[in-house]
N, C-alpha and C positions, 0 to 999 in steps of 0.2 A: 476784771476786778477780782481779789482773792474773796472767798470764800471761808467766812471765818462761824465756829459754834459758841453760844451763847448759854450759858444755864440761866436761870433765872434764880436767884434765892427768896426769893420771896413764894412764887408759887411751884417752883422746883422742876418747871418744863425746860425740854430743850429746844433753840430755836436755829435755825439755818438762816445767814444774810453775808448778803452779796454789797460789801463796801471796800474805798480806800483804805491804805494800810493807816491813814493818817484822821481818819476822822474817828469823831467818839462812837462809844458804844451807842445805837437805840434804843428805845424804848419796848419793855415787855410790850410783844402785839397782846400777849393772852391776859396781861392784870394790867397795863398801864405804869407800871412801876420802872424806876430808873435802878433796878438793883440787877442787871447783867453781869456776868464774868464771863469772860470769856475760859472757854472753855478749852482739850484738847480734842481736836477734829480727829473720829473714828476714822477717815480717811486716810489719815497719815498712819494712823498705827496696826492697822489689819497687817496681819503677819504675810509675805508673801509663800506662794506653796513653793515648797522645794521640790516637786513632780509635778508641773504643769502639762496639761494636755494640750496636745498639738491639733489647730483647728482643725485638719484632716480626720483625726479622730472623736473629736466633737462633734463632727458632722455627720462620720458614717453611725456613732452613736443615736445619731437624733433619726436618721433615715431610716434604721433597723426597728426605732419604736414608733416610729409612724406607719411602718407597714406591717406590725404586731398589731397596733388599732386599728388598719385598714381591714385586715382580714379579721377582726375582730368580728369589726361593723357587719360585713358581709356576711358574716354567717348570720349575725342575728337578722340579717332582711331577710334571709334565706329561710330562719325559722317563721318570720310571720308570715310569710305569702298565707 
């Protein structure tokens, strides 16, 4: 089912629902009120990066600061004995 966003103008929230392209809007969950617009979904307009990282490098990223906090940790057991 598409994924459509919702403002509310009445209480000025934004809501996430999961319906047909064909059916009505629902009902504010947060005030009850039938004043939805749809909205446009951040989804679609996030700019794409034009320098994406390559998982390989996301990964040795993520490994080099797990073992910054490993050796972190250890010294500090090290200082309380």
């Amino acid at each position: 089912m598409p994924r459509y966003e919702y403002k509310c103008s009445s209480c000025d929230l934004l809501h996430l629902f999961h319906h047909g392209m064909n059916d009505p809007p629902p009902l504010c969950p947060s005030c009850g009120d039938n004043t939805l617009i749809k909205s446009v979904s951040s989804f679609n307009t996030k700019p794409k990066k034009e320098t994406a990282n390559k998982v390989g490098e996301v990964t040795e990223d993520f490994i080099k600061s797990a073992r910054r906090e490993l050796g972190k940790q250890k010294e500090e057991m090290k200082e309380n004995r």
